[in-house]
LODREN-794257 format. One record per residue: x, y, z of N, C-alpha, C in turn. Coordinates in steps of 0.02 Angstrom, whole numbers, plus 32768, in hexadecimal, padded with zeros to 4 digits. Example, Ala and Ser with C-alpha at 12.3 -4.5 7.8 and 13.67 -1.06 7.14 Angstrom:
2
82947EE4818682677F1F818682947F5B8186 82827F90816282AC7FCB816582858002818A 
! end
This chain:
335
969D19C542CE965F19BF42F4963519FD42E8 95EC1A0642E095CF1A2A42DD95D71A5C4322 95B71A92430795C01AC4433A95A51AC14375 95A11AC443B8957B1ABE43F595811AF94422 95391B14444995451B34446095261B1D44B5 95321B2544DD95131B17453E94ED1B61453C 94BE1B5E456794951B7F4583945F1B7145C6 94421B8C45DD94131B85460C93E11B6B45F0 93C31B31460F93861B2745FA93421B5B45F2 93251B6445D292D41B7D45C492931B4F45D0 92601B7C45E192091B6745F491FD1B454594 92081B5F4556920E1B32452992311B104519 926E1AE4454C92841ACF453192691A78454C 92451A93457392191A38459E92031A18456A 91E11A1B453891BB19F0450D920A19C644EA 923D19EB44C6927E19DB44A592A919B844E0 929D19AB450E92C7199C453B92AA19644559 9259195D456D923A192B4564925618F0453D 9258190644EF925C18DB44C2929318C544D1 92C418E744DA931B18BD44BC9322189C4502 92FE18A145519310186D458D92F518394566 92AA18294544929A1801453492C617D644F7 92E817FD44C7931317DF449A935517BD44C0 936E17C744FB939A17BF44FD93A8179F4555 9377178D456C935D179045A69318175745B3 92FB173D458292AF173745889283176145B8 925E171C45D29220174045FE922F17554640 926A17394651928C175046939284171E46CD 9289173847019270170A474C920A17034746 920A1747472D91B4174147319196172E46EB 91A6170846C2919816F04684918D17284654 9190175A466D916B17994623919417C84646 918B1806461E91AD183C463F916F18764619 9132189A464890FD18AD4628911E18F24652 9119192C46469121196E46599109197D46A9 90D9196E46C190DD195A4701910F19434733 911B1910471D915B18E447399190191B4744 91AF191C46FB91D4195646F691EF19AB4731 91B419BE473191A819FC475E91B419E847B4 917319AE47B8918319AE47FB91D7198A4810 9201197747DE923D196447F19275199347F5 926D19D547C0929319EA47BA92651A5847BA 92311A4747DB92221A9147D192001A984828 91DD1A4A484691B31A5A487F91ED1A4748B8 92251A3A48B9924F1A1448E792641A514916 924E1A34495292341A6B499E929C1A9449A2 92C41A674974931C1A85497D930F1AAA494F 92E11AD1492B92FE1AEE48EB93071AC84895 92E41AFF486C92F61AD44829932F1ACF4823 93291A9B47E593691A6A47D193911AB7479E 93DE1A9F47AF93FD1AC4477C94041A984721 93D21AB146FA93F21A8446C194041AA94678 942E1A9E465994501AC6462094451A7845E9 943F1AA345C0943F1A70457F94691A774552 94851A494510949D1A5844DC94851A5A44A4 94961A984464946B1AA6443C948C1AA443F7 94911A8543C294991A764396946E1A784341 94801AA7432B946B1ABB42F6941D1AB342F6 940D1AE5433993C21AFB4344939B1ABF4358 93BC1A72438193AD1A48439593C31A2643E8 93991A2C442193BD1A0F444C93D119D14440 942819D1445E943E19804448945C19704494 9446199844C4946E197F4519944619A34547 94541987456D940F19AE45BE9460197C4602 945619B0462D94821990467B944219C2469D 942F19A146CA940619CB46F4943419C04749 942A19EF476B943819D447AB940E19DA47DE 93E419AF480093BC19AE483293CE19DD486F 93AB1A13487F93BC1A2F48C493B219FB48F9 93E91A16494393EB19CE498394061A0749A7 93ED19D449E8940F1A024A21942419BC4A51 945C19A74A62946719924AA0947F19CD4AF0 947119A94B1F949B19B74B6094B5198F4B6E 94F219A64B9C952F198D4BBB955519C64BFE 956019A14C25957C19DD4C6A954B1A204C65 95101A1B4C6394DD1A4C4C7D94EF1A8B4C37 94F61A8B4C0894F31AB44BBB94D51A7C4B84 94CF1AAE4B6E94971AA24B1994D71AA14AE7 94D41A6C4AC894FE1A694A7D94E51A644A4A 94D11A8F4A1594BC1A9049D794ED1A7A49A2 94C01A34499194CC19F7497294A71A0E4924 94B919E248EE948F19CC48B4949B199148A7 9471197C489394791916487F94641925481F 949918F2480F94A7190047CB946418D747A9 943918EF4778940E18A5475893F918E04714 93D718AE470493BD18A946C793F818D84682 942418A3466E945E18AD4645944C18814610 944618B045D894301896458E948018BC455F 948718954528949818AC44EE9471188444CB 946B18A44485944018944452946E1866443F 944118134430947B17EA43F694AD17FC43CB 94A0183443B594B31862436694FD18854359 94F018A043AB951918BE43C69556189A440A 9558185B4404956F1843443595C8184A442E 95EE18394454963218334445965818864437 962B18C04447963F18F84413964B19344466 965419184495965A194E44DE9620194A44EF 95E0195144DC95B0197644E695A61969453D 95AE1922455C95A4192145A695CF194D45D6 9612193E45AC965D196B45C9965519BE45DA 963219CD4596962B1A12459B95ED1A3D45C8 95A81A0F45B295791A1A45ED95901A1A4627 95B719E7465295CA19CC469695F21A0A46A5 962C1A114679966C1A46468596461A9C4691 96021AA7466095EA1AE8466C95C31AEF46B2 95851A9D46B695731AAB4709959C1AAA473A 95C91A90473D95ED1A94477F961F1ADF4773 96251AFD474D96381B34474C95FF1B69477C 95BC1B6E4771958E1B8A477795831B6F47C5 958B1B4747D3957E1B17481195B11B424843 95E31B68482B96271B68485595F41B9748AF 95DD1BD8489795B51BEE48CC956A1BCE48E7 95501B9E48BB950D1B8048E395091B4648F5 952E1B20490795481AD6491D959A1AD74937 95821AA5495D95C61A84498C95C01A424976 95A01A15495695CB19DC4949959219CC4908 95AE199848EC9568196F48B39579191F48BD 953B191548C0954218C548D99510188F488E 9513185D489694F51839486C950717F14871 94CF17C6484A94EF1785485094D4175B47F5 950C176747E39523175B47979529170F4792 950E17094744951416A84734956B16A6471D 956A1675471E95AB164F46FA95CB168A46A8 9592168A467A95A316AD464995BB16E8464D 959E171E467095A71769468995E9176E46C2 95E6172F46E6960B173947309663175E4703 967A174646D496D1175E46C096BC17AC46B5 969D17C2469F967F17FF467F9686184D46BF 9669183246F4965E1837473C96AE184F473E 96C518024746970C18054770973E18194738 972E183A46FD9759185D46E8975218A446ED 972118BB471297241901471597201911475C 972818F2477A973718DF47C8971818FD4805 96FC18A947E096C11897481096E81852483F 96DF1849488396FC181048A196C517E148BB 96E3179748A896B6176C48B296B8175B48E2 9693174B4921968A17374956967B16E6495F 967516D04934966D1699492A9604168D492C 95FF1640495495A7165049589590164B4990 954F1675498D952C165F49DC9518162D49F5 951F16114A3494FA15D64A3194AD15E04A39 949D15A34A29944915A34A21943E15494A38 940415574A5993FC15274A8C93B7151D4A5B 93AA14B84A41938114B74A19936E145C4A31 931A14674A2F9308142F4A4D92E414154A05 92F113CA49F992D013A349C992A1137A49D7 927B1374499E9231134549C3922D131B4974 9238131D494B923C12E94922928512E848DB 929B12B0491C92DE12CA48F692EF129F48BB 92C61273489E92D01253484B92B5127E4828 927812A74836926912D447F192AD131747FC 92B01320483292E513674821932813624802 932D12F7481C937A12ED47EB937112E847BB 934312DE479F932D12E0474C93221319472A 92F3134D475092EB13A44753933513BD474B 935C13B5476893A413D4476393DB13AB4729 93D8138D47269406136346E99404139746B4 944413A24697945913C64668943D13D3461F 941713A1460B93E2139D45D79398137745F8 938113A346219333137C4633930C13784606 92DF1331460592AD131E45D4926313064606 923B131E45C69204132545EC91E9135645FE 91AB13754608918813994630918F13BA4670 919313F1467791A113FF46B8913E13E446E1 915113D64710910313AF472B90E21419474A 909814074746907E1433475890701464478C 908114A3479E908E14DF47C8906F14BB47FB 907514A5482F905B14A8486B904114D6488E 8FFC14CA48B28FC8150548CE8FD9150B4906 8FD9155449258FEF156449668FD415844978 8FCC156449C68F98156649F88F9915994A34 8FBD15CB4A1F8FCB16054A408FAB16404A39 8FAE16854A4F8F8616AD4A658FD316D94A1F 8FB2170549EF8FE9172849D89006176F4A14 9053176949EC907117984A19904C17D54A3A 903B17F74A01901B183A49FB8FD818374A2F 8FBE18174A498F8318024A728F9818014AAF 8FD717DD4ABD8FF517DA4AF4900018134B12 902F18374AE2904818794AE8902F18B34B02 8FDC18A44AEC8FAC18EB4AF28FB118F74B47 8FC118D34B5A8FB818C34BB78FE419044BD4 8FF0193C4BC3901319724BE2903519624C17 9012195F4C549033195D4C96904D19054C98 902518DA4C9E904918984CA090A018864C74 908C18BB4C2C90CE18BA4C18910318CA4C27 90F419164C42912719464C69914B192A4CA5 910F190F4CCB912418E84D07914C18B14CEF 914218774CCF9176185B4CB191C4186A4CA9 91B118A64C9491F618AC4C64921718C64CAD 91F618EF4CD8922719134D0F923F18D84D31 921C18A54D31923E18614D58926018324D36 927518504CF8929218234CBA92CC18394CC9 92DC187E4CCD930D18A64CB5933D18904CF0 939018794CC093C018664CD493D418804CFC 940918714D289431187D4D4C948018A74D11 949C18DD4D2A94C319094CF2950A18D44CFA 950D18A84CCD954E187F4CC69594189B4C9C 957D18D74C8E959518F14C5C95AB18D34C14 957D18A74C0D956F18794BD6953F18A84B93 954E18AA4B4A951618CA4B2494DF18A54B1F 94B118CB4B22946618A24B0A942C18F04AEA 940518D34ADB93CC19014AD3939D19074AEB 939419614B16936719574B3392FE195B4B14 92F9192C4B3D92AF191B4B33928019474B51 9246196C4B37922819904B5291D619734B20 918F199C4B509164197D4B279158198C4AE7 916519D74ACF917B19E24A8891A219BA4A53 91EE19AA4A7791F419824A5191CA19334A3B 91CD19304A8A91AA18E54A6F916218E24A56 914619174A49910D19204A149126191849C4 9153194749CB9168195549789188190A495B 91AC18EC499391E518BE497791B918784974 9187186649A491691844498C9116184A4981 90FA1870499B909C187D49A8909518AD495A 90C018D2492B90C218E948F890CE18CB48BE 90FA189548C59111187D489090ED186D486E 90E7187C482690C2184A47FF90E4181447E6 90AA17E947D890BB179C47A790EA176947D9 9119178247FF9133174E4831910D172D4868 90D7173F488C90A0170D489490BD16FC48CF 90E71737491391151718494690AE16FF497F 90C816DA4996908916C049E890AE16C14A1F 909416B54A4E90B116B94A98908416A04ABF 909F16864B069085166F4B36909416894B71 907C167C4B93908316C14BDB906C168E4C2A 9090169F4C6090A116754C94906F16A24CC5 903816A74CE5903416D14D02902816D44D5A 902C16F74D7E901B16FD4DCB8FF4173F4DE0 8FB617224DF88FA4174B4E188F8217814DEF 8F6E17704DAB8F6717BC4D7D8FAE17D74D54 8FE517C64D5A901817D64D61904117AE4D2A 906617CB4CFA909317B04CCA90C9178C4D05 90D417574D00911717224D2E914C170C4CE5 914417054CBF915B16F34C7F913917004C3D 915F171D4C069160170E4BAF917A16F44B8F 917416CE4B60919816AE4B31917A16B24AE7 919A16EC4AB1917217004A6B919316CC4A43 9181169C4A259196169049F391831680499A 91901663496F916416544933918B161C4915 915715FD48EC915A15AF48C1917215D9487C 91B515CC487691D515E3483A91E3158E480A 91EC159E47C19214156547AE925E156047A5 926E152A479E92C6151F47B292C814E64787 92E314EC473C92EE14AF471392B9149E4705 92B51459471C9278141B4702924D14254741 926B1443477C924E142B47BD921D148247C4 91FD147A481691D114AF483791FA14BB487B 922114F4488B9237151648BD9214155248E8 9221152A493C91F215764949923315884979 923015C3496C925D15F949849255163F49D4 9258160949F7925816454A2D9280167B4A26 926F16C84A1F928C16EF4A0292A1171F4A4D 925817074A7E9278173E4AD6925B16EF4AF5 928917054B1D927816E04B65925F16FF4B97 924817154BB2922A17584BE4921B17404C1A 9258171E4C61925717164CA3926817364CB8 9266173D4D0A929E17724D3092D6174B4D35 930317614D3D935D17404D3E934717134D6E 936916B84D5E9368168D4D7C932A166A4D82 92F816804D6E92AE16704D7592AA161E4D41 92D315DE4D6692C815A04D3C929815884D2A 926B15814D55922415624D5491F8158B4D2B 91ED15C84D3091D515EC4CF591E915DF4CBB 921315DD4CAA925815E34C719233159B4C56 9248155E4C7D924215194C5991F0151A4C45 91B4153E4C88916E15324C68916015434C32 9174159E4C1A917315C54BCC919815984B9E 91C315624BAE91E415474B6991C315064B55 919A14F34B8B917014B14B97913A14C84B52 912015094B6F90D615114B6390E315234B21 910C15534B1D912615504ABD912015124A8C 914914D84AB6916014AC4A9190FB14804A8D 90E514844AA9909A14634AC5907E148A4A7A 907614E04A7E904215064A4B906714EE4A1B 90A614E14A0390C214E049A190DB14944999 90B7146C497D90CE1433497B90FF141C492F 9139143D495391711454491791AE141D491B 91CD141D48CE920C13D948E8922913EB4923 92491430491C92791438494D926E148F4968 92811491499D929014E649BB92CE14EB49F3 92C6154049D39308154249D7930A158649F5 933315A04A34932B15CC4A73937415F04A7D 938516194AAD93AB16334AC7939F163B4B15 93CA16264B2A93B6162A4B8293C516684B96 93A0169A4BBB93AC16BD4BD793C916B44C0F 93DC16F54C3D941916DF4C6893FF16B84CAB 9412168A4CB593FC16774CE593DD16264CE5 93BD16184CB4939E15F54C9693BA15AF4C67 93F615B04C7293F915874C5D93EE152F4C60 93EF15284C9F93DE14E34CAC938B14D14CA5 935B151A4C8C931614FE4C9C932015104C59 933E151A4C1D934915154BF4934D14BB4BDA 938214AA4BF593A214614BE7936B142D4BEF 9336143C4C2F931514204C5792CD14184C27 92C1144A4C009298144A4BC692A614394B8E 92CA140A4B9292F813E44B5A930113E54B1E 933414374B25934F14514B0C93B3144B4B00 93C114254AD6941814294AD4943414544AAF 9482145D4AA7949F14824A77949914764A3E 948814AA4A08948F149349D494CB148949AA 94CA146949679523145F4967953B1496494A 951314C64921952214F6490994FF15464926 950F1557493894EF15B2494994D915E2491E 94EB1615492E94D5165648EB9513167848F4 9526168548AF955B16A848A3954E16F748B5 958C171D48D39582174B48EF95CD176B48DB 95BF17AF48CF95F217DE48B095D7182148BC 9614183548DE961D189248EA965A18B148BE 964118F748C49664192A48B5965A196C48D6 9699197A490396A719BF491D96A819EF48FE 965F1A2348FF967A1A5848D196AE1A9348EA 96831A9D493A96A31AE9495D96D41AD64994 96CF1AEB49C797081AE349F297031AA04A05 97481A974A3A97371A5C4A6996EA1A4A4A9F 96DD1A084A85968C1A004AB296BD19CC4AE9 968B19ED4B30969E19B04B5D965D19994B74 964519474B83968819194B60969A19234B10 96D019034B1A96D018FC4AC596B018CF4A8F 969118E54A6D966518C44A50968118914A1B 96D1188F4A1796D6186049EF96E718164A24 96D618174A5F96F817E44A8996A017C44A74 96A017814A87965D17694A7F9631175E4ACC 964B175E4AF8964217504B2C962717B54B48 962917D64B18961E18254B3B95CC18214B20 95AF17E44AFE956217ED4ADF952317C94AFC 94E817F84B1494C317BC4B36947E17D04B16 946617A64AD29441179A4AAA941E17634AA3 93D7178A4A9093AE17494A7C93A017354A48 937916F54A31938316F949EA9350172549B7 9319175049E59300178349B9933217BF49AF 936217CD49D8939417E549C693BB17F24983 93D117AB497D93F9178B493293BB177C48FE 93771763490D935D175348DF935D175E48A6 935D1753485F935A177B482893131791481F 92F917BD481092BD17C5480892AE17FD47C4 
! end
């Protein structure tokens, strides 16, 4: 095998690194991957830039592992998390370590700035994972309501033919508009914010939820908003992604106060009203579940695959139990 060397990524190395997600990767969740995108994912993220090292091969990058900075809480402390994404080897170079050795040097480097790395890997990558031990948790559930269910059985069939039918227009206010609302948000969120179950989750603040969705480019998240009195009562951000042959919209937050049904079922009403999409697909927050159901919403048969790895000491809970995680699906999203 040719010679290889790991290193830290470089400010020149974005344009070369650009290229090979795109060789090996396409356009991504957001169809392109333009330098923009890039930064605010892995340079503007309110946890800290991403850790990413590349591999270098006879004066050519042929591998990139980046790791997303995260922070969950749990029992009243901060756990510094990374979520694994954007993992390329060059075609050229495939079969030769190059993921083994990237993975094996960041989590070396990881040992003092993270307590766990989380991710949720396809079918191809998932052995890769669990050979360097990573544990599968199996998947989340995801609670997903259908509205035309002959095109999505056709949309999903293993070789779809035909056209995917055209983006549907949505009739919502974008995230970032919502967001600008300072105090209505804040207030929100102080009446959002859980009860300490000692369950992990991530905490939400208006920073983040600027960056994660009112920043994003090219993902195109909207939202709808419940209000009283002047007063945020409910959020719900989501966006019209594609899925196969079909159009999915993706509630990514749910934003009630604990137990708040009737809120809960109106934001999933009014979603489903602005994106006139085959199907959408949610995560109930706590409390919520029956105004979940009630917005006719069922289980889906399949979830999102979900996989940890402990880097530093013991976390309580333990994060490899599945029942210690309370996530939404902007959480897991790939983005």
């Amino acid at each position: 095998m040719p010679t290889m060397s790991i290193r830290q990524f470089q400010a020149a190395d974005e344009q070369p690194v650009l290229e090979l997600l795109e060789v090996t990767l396409g356009g991504g969740p957001a169809g392109r991957r333009p330098p923009d995108f890039f930064r605010w994912k892995h340079w503007e993220n309110p946890f800290g830039p991403s850790l990413m090292l590349v591999a270098e091969s006879a004066g050519h990058l042929v591998g990139l592992r980046a790791f997303m900075r995260w922070r969950f809480e749990a029992g009243g402390r901060a756990i510094e998390a990374v979520r694994a994404v954007d993992t390329a080897t060059h075609p050229d170079h495939q079969g030769q370590g190059v993921f083994s050795r990237l993975t094996r040097a960041a989590l070396e480097q990881l040992q003092d700035q993270a307590e766990l790395v989380f991710n949720t890997p396809n079918s191809s990558s998932l052995p890769g994972y669990l050979k360097l031990g990573w544990r599968d948790l199996g998947r989340l559930p995801v609670g997903v309501r259908i509205r035309r269910p002959l095109r999505l059985a056709r949309a999903l069939r293993p070789a779809p033919t035909g056209p995917r039918p055209p983006r549907p227009q949505v009739e919502a206010d974008p995230a970032a508009r919502l967001l600008e609302r300072d105090e209505q948000v804040t207030g929100l969120l102080a009446e959002v914010r859980p009860r300490d179950d000692g369950r992990l989750r991530t905490p939400k603040d208006l920073a983040y939820l600027r960056w994660r969705y009112g920043q994003a480019p090219l993902l195109g998240y909207a939202a709808v908003v419940e209000e009283e009195g002047g007063s945020y009562r409910g959020l719900a951000i989501f966006r019209v992604r594609p899925r196969s042959g079909a159009w999915e919209a993706t509630v990514a937050e749910l934003l009630v106060p604990s137990g708040d049904r009737r809120t809960a079922r109106r934001l999933l009403r009014r979603v489903a009203a602005a994106a006139p999409v085959d199907h959408l697909t949610v995560r109930a927050p706590e409390g919520t579940a029956l105004a979940v159901a009630a917005a006719g919403f069922l289980p889906a048969p399949r979830g999102i695959r979900f996989v940890v790895r402990v880097v530093g000491d013991a976390i309580r809970p333990d994060p490899t139990d599945p029942r210690a995680w309370a996530l939404s699906l902007g959480d897991v999203e790939v983005f």
